[in-house]
N, C-alpha and C positions, 0 to 999 in steps of 0.2 A: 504494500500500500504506500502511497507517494506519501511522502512528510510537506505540511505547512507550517512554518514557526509564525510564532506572533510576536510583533516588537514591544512584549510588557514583561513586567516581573509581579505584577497580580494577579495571585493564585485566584480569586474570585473570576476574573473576567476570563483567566484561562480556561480555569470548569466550566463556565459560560459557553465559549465558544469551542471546547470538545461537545458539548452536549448536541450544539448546532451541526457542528458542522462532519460529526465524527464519524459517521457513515461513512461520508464520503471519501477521506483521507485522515491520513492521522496529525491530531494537533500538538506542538509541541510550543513550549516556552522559552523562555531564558531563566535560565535561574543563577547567571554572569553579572553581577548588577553593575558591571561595564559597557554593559552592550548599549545601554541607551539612556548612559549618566550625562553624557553631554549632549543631549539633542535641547537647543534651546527650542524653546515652545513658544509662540505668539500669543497675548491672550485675545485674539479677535477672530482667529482665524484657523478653525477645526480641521480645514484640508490642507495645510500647508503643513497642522503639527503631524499629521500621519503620514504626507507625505516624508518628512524630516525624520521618524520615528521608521519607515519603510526603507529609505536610501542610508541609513546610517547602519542600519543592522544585517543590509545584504551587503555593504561595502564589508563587512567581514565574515560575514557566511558561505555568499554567492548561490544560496540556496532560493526558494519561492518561499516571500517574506510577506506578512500582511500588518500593516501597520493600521492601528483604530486613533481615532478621538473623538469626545463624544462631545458634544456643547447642548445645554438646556436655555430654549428660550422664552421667558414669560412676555408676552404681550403688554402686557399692564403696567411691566417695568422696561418696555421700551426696550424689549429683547435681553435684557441682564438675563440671566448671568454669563450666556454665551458660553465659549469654550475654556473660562477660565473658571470655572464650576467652585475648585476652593479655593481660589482668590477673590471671588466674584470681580472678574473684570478688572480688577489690579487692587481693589477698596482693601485687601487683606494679603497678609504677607505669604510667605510659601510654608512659613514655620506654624502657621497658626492650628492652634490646639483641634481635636475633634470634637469636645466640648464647647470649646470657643465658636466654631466658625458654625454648628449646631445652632448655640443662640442667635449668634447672627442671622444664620438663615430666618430661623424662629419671626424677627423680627424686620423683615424686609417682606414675609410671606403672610403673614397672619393677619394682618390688617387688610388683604385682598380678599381674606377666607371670608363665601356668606352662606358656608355651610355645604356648598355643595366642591367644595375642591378650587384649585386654581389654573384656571386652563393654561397649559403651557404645550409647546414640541419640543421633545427629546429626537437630538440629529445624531446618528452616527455617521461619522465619515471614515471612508476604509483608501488606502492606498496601498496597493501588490505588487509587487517587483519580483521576478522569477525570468530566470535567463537574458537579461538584458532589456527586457520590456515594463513598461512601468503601464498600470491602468489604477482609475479611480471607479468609485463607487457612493452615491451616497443617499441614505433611509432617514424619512421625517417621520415621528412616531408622535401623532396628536394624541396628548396627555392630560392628566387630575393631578395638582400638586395634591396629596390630601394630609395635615397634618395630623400627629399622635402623639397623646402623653402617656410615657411607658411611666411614670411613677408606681403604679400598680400593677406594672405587668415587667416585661423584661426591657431592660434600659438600651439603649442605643448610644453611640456613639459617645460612649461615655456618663450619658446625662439621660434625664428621665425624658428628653424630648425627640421624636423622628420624626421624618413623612416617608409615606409612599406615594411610587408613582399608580398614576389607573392608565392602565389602555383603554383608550375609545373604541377602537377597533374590537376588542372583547368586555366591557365596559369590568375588567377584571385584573388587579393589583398584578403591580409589576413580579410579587414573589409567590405568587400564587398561578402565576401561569404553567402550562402543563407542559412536556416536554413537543408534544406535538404542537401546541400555541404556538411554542417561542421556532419552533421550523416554520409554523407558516408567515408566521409576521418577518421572520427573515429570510426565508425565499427568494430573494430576489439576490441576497449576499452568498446563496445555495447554489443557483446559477450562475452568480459571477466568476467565484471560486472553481465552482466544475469548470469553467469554458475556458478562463485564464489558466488554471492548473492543469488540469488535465486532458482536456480536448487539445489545447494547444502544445502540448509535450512533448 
């Protein structure tokens, strides 16, 4: 079975995307935290950091590299927080606590809540490099910001506050989707992957 590696060292979005895409090839990581310590990232611009994140990690591989970034954008904030998710847009540093930047979210979001969620689009942007050719790829997934206080239940990111996302598409939370959901809503990164990868090998 062909190997894709992904230009991350997060074990969360690497089970993510075996889950996706495992069928079809096999997914692998870095667990090198060289590989993509020096990729500076833009905070405006989600195809450029994958692209950056895809050409940095095949310049040492030379393998079929898929590079993600993801950018959230509220409408209501005039597109914040964009690709710069925990810096929100530069307003917070790179160090900032997960408790910290929790509040913060807390209070850029909550005052838009009237109950039914906060409509946003969650973007991924993908860029794949494999044998010399570079393509892009990119999915807008219309969203429910919906906020939660874990104080009586189990805490998040520190602190007694989270949110989930909702899919619109399945009017059903981003960690409750089933493994067949999360193939069909990325389908289209199912296709890309097979036709860049392996059709064209």
């Amino acid at each position: 079975m062909k190997t894709l590696w992904l230009a991350t060292q997060n074990a969360a979005k690497a089970r993510f995307y075996r889950d996706v895409l495992g069928d079809l090839l096999a997914v692998s990581a870095s667990t090198n935290s060289q590989r993509n310590s020096n990729v500076e990232e833009t905070l405006d611009n989600a195809a450029i950091n994958a692209q950056r994140k895809a050409d940095a990690y095949y310049g040492r591989t030379e393998r079929p590299v898929l590079g993600e970034d993801t950018s959230l954008c509220i409408p209501a904030l005039d597109g914040l927080p964009g690709p710069a998710i925990r810096r929100w847009g530069g307003s917070l540093s790179d160090d900032v606590s997960d408790h910290e930047w929790m509040r913060f979210f807390f209070t850029q979001i909550a005052p838009l809540d009237t109950g039914a969620g906060v409509p946003c689009v969650k973007s991924h942007h993908y860029a794949l490099r494999t044998h010399g050719r570079s393509a892009s790829l990119k999915l807008d997934f219309p969203c429910r910001i919906v906020l939660r206080d874990y104080q009586a239940g189990h805490p998040f990111y520190g602190g007694p506050l989270s949110y989930v996302l909702k899919y619109e598409q399945f009017n059903r939370y981003e960690n409750e989707l089933s493994l067949l959901e999360k193939k069909g809503l990325f389908a289209p990164l199912r296709f890309f992957v097979e036709h860049e990868v392996l059709r064209r090998a």
